[in-house]
C-alpha positions as CSV (number, residue, x, y, z in Angstrom):
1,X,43.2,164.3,148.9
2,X,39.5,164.7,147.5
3,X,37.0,165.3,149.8
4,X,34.2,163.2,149.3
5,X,30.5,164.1,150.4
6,X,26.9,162.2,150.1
7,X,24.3,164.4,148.2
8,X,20.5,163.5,147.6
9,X,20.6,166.4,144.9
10,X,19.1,166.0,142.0
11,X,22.2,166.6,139.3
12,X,21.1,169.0,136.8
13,X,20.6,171.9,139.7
14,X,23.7,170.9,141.4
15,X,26.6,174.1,140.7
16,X,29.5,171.6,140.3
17,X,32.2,171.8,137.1
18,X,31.2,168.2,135.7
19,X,28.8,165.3,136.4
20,X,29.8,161.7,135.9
21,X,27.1,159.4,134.4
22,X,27.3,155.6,134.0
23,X,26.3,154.1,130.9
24,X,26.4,150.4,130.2
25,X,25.3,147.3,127.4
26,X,22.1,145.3,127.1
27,X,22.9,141.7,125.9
28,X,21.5,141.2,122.8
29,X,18.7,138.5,121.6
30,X,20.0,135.0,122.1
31,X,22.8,136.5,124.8
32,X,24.5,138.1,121.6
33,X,26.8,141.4,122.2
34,X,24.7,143.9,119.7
35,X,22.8,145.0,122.5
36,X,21.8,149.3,122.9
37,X,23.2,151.2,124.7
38,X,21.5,152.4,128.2
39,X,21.9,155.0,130.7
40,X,22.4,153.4,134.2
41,X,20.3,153.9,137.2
42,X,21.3,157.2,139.1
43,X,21.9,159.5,135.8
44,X,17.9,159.2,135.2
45,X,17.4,163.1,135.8
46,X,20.5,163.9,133.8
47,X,19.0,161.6,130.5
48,X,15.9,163.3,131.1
49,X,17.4,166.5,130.5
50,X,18.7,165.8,127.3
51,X,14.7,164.7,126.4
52,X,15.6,160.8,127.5
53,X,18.3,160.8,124.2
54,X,21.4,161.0,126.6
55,X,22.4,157.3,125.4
56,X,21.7,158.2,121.7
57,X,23.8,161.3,121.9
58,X,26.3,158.9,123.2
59,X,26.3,156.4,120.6
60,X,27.0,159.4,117.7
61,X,29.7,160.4,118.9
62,X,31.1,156.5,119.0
63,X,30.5,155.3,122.8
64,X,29.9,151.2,123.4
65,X,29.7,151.3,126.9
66,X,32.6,149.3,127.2
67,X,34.3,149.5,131.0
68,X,36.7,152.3,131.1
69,X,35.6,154.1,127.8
70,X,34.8,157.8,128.8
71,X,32.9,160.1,127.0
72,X,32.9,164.0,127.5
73,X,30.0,166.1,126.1
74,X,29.0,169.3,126.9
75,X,25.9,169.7,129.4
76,X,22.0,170.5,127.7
77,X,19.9,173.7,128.7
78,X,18.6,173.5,132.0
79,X,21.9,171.7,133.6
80,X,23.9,173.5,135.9
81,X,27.5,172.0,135.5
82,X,29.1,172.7,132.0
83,X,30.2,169.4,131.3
84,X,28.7,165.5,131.3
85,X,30.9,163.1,131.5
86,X,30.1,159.3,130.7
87,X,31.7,156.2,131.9
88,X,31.2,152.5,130.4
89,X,29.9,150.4,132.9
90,X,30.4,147.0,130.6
91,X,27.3,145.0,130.7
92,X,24.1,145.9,132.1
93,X,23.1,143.0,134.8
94,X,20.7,140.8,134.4
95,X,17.0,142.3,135.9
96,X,16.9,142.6,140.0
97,X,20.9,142.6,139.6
98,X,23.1,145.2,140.2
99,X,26.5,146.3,139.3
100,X,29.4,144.8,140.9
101,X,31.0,147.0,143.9
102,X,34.2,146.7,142.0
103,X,32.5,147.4,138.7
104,X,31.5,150.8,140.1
105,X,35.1,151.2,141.6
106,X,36.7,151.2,138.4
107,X,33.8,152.9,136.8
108,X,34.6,155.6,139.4
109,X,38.7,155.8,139.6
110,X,38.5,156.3,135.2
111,X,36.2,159.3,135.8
112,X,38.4,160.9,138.6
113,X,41.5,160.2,136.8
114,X,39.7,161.5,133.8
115,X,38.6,165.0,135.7
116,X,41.8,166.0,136.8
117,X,42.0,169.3,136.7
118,X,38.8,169.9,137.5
119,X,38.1,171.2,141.5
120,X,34.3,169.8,142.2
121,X,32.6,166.5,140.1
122,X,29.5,165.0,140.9
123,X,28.8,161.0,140.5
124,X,25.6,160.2,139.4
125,X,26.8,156.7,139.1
126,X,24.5,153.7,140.3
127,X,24.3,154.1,144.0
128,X,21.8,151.3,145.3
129,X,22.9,150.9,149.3
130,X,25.7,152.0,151.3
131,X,28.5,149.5,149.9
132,X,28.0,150.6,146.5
133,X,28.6,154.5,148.2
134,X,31.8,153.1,149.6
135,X,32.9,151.1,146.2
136,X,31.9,154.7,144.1
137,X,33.9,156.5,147.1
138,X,36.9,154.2,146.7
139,X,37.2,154.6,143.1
140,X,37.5,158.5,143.0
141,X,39.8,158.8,145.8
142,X,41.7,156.0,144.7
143,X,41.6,157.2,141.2
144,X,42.1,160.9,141.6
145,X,45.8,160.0,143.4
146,X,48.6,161.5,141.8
147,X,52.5,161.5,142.3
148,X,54.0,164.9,142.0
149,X,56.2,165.5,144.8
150,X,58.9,166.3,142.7
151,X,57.8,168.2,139.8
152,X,57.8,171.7,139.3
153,X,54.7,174.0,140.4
154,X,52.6,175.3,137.7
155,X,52.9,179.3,137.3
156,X,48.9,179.5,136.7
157,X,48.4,180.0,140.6
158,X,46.6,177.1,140.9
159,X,48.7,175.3,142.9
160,X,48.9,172.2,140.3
161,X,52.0,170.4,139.5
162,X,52.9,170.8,135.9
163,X,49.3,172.0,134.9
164,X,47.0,169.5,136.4
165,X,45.7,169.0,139.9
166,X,43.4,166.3,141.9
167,X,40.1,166.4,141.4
168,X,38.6,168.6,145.2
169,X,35.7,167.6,145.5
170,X,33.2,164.6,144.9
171,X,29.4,164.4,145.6
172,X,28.1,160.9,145.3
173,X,24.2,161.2,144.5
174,X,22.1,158.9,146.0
175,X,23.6,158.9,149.0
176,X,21.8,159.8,151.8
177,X,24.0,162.1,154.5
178,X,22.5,161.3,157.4
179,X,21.9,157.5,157.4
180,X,24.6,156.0,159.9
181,X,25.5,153.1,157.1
182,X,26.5,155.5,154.2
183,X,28.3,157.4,156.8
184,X,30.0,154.7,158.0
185,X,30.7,153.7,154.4
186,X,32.3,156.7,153.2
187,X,34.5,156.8,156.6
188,X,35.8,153.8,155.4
189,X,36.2,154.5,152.4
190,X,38.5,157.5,153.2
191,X,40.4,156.0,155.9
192,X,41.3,152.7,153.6
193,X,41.9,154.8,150.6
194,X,43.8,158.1,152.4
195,X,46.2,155.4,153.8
196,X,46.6,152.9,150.6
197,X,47.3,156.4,148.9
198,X,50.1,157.0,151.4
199,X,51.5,153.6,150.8
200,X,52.2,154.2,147.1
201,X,53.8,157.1,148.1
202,X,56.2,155.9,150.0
203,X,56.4,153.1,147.0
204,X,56.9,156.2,144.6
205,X,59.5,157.9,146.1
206,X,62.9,157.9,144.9
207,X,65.3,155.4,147.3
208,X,67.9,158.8,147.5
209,X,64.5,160.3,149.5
210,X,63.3,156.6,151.0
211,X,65.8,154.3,153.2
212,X,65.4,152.3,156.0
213,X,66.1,155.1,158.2
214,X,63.8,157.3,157.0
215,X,60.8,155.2,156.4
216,X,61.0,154.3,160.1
217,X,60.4,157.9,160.7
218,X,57.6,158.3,158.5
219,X,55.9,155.2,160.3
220,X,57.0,156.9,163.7
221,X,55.0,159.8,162.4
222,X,51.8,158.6,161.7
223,X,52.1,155.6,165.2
224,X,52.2,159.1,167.2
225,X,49.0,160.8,164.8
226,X,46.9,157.6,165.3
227,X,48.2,156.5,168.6
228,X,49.7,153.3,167.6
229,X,52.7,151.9,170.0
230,X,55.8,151.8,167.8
231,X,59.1,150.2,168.3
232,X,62.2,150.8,165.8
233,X,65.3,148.5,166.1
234,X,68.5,150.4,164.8
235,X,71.7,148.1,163.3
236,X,72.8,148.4,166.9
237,X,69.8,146.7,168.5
238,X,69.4,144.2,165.4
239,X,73.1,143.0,165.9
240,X,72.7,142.6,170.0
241,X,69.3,140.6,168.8
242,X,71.0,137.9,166.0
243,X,69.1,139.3,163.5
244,X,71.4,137.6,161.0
245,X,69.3,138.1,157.9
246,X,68.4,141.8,158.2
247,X,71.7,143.2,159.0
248,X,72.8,140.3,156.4
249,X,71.3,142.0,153.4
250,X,71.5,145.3,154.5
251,X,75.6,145.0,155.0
252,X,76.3,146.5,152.2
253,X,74.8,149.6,152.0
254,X,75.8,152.9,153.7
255,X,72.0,153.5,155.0
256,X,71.6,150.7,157.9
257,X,68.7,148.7,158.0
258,X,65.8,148.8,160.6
259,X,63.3,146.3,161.8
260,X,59.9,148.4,163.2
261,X,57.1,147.2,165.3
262,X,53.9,148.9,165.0
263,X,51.2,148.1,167.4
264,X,47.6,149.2,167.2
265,X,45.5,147.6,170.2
266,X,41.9,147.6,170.8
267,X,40.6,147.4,174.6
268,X,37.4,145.0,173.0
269,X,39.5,142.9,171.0
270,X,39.5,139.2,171.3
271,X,41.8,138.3,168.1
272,X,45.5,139.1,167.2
273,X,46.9,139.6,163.8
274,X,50.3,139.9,162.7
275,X,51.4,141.6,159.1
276,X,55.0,141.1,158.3
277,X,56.3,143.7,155.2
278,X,59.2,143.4,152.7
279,X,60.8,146.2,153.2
280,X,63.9,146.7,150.6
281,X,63.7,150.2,150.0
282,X,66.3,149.9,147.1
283,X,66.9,146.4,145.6
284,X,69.6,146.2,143.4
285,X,70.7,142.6,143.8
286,X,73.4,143.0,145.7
287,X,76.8,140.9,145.0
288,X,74.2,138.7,142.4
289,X,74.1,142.4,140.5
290,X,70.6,142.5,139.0
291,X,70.9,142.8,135.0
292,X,71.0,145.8,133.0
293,X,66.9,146.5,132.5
294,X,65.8,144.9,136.0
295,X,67.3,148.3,138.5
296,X,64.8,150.9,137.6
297,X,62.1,150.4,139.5
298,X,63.7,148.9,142.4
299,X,62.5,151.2,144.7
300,X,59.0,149.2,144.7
301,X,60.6,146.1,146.1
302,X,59.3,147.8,150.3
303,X,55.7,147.8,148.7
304,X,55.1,144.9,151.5
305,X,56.1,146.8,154.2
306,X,54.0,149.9,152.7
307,X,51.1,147.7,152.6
308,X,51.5,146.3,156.0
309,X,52.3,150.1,157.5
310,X,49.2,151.6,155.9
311,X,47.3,148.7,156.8
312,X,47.7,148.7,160.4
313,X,47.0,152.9,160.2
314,X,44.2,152.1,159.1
315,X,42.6,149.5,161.4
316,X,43.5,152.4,163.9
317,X,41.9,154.8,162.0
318,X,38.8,152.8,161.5
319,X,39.0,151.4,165.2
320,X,38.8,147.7,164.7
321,X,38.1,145.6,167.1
322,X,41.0,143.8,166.9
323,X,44.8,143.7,168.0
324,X,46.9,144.4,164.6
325,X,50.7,144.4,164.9
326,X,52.6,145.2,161.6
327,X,56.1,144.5,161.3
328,X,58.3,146.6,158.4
329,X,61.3,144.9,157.6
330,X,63.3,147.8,156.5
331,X,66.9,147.4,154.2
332,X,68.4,148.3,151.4
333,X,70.3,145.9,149.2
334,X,73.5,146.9,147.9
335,X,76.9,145.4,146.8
336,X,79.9,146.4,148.2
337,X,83.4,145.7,149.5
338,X,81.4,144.8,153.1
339,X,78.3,143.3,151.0
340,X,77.2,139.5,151.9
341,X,78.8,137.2,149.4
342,X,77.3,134.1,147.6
343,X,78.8,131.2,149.9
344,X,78.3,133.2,153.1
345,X,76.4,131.8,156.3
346,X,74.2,134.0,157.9
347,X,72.3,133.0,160.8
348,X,68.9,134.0,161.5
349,X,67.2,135.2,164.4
350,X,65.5,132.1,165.3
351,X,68.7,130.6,165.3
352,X,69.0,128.8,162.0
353,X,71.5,129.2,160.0
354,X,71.3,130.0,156.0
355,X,73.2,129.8,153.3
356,X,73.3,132.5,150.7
357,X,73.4,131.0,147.4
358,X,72.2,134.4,145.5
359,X,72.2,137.9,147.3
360,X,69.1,139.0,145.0
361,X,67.2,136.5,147.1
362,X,67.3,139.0,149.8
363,X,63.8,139.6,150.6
364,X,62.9,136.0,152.1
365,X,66.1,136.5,154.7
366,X,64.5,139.7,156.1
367,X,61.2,138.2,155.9
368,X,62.4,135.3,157.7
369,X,63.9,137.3,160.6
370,X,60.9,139.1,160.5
371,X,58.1,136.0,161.1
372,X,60.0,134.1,163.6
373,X,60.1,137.7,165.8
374,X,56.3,138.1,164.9
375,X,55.9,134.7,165.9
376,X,57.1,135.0,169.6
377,X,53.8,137.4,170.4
378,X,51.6,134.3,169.5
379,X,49.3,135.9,167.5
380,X,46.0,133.7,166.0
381,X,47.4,134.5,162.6
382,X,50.1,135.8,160.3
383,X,49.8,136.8,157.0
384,X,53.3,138.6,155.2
385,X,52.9,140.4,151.9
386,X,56.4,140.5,149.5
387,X,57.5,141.4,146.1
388,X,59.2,138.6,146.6
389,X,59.9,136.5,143.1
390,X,59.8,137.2,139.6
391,X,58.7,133.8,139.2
392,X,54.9,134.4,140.6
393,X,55.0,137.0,138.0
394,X,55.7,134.7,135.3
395,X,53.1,132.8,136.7
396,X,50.4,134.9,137.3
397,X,51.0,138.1,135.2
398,X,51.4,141.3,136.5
399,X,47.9,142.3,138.3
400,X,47.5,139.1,140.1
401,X,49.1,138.0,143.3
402,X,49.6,134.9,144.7
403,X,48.5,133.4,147.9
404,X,50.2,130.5,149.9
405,X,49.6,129.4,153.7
406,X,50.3,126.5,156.1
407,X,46.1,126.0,156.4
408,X,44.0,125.5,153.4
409,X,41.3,127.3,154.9
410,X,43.4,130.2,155.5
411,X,44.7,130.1,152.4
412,X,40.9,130.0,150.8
413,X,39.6,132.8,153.7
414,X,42.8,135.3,152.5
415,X,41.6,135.0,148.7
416,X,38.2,135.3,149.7
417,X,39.1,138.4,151.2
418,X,41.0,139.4,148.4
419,X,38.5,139.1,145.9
420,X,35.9,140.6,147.9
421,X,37.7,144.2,147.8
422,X,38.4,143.9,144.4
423,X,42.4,142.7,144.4
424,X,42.8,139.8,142.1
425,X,44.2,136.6,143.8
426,X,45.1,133.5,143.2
427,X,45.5,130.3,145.9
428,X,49.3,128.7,145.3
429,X,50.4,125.8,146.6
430,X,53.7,124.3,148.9
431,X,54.4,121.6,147.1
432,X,56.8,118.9,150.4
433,X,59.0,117.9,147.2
434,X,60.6,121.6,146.8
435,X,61.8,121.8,150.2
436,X,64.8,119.1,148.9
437,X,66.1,121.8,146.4
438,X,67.3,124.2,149.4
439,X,69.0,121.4,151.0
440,X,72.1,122.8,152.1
441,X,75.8,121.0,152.6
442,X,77.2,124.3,155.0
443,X,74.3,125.3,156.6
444,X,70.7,124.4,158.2
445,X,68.7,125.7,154.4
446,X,70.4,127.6,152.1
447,X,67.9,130.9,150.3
448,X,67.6,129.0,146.8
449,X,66.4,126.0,145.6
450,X,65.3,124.8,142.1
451,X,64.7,126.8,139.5
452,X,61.0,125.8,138.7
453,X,58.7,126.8,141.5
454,X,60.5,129.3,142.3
455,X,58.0,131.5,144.0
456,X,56.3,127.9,145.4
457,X,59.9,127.5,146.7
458,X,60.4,131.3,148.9
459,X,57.1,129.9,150.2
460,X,58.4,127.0,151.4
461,X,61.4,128.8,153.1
462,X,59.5,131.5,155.0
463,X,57.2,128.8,156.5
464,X,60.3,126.9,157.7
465,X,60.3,131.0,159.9
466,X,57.2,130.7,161.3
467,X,56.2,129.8,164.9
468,X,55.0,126.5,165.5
469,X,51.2,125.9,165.6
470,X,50.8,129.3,164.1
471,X,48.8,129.9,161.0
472,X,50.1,132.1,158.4
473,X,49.6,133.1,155.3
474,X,52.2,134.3,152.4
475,X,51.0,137.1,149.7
476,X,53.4,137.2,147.0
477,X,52.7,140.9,144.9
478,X,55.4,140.9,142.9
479,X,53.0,141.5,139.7
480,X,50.5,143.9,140.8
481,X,52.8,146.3,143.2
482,X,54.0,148.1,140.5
483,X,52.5,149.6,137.4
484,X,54.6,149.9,134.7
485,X,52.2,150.1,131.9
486,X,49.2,152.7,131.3
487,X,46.7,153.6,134.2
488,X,43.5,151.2,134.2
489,X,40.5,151.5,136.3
490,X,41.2,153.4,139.6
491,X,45.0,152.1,139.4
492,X,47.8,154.4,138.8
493,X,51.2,154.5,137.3
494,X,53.8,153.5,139.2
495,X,53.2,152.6,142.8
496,X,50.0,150.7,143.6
497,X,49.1,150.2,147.2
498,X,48.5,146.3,146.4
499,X,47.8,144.3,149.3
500,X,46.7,147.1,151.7
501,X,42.4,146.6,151.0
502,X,42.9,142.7,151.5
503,X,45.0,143.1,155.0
504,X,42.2,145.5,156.1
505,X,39.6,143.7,155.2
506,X,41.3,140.5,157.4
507,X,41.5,142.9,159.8
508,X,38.0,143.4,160.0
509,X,36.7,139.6,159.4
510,X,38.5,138.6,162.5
511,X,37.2,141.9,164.7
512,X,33.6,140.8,163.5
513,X,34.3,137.1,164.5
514,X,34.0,135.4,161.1
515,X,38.3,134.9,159.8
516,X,37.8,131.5,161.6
């Protein structure tokens, strides 16, 4: 993991391998887009050693100042580090405005992604107050992340797998080392980001690696490190507890499915929260066989249960003021001669019975199990996060997830949140009308209704899970948990961690009184 440090340093005299400048657009006369290019505040003592032409340099060799562009050049006379490099910050705000905390996240996570390979960067980058330390903190540990467990070491003796390591170390200029708040802010920073990285890890790793067995372990692990309480039900317990859905979907693989408790307490705390995970380490339909095409990247469908598990490290890690218990949902869905048909009756943990109309709609049955368990511990709130259907996808697109709850001002608090740490969200309804569609001849619901709504419907079925008089809040993440396409900002390939800033952030609002 980078190492992260606050410098007051001027740049050019700082012995580093590269320093990362910020660059950015002014809007044109009449609000048009030809504006000139501009260095951004922080990088002033870098411009000045190119004789205050550091943005015209920029523009020859073809730079906009676009968000995400990057720009390499090599360092002037009279600067330390060898290279410069230069990242768009979009549009220069408007006077006595700044740039957006998640503008300078990005801004950061393309230049660490950018510098790998590299062992020591500094980030000139506009650093105003403590929060934009944290946001520029963020995006370089968050960017610099890579997945490469199981490639082959390089022979170059540096350690790197297949040629290019991490970025080491990152100064952030402007910050000032001893003030408690920038402190405070780059704590957080590496606590969130340390265990959101460790969450698309575990999302990352191949499900011959990752089962419900050994993810327990791993979340066993880090509950003794951080001294979090943690409690793993094997097939044995689940079964002597009705827990009808988990062992339901998880009856026909060969690795037995798990349901864990992880409890971090806080002896000031006067708020509970409950995070409930999806945790299907391998999901490949079961009996209702997913399609030819849909299997290979399967192994993201426990990204809820990563989110929730790194989450809850992380309040513990940060010491919230605040009771968090995160329950992983742990099973892997396979088809087999002892696999849960369509037609079969499961019944749940709280006693309701369900019937299976499509195996694939797996992850709402250990969800379900899940909520009603969470709800017996009467906590003020539960929010669960899920890759749960392919219809909020084709509803929201693939960095966007969607947000349902039993309270509409729950439901507006979570995307507040959400927005706040930079995770794009968007407010969903539960339409009454749906719940008809699951109507069930056999059994109390069965798992699928209509077609059309179909995310708005698994909604509607977990809340039927949850305790009464509890509020409760569903993230679906089926888009953003997994990245399929090229890295963007401070987002990878693969694995994401989506979810994980938003749950922390919760976290926090209720420690400091203001979740409501």
């Amino acid at each position: 993991m980078t190492a992260l440090t606050l410098s007051t340093a001027a740049a050019p005299g700082l012995r580093t391998d590269a320093i990362v400048v910020g660059v950015a657009k002014t809007t044109g006369s009449n609000g048009s887009k030809g504006g000139d290019l501009v260095v951004a505040p922080g990088a002033e003592a870098v411009d000045k050693a190119y004789d205050g032409k550091l943005a015209a340099v920029l523009e020859t060799l073809g730079a906009s100042g676009g968000e995400g562009e990057v720009t390499k050049l090599p360092a002037p006379a009279g600067v330390k580090a060898p290279l410069v490099l230069a990242v768009g910050l979009g549009a220069l705000p408007e006077k006595d405005d700044s740039f957006s905390a998640e503008t300078l996240r990005r801004a950061a996570g393309v230049a660490a992604r950018a510098l790998a390979g590299t062992k020591k960067a500094a980030f000139a980058l506009p650093i105003a107050d403590a929060a934009d330390a944290g946001a520029v903190g963020e995006g370089v540990l968050l960017g610099a992340y890579s997945f490469d467990t199981y490639k082959e070491t390089a022979k170059d003796g540096s350690g790197a797998k297949n040629g290019k390591a991490p970025l080491v170390e990152a100064a952030l200029l402007g910050g000032k080392p001893r003030d408690k708040a920038f402190k405070a802010a780059v704590e957080r920073a590496t606590a969130v980001s340390e265990e959101l990285n460790r969450a698309r890890d575990l999302i990352n790793m191949p499900p011959n690696d990752l089962n419900p067995e050994s993810f327990a372990a791993v979340a066993q692990a880090a509950a003794k490190e951080h001294g979090i309480k943690v409690q793993v039900l094997d097939e044995k317990a689940l079964e002597k507890g009705g827990y009808g859905g988990i062992l339901g979907v998880g009856a026909g693989s060969a690795s037995a499915p798990r349901l864990v408790k992880l409890s971090y307490t806080s002896s000031k705390a006067k708020k509970h929260l409950a995070f409930v995970g999806k945790g299907i380490t391998y999901d490949s339909g079961g009996i209702s066989l997913k399609p030819a095409g849909h299997n290979e990247t399967m192994k993201c469908d426990m990204s809820g249960a990563a989110a929730v598990f790194a989450a809850v490290v992380a309040a513990a890690r940060l010491g919230l003021e605040v009771n968090v218990t995160g329950w992983l949902a742990l099973a892997e869905n396979m088809p087999s001669g002892s696999a849960t048909r369509p037609g079969d009756v499961l019944r749940m943990y709280s006693g309701k019975t369900v019937e299976v109309l499509n195996t694939d709609a797996e992850g709402r049955l250990v969800l379900a199990d899940a909520l009603a368990k969470a709800s017996e511990d009467k906590p003020d709130a539960i929010v669960d996060v899920a890759t749960l259907t392919g219809a909020m996808m084709l509803a929201l697109g693939n960095r966007t997830f969607g947000v349902m709850a039993n309270d509409d001002a729950f439901r507006s608090a979570v995307h507040e949140a959400a927005e706040e740490v930079g995770e794009a969200a968007w407010p969903m309804p539960l339409p009454d009308h749906l719940k008809k569609g699951m109507d069930s001849p056999t059994a109390d619901i069965a798992n699928m209704g209509e077609r059309y709504g179909g995310g708005l419907v698994a909604g509607l079925f977990l809340k039927e899970f949850v305790g009464e008089g509890i509020t409760w809040a569903h993230l679906d993440i089926a888009g953003p948990a997994f990245n399929e396409q090229a890295p963007f900002g401070y987002t990878p390939k693969g694995g994401t961690g989506s979810a994980v800033r938003t749950l922390v952030r919760l976290a926090e609002l209720t420690a400091a009184g203001d979740l409501g």
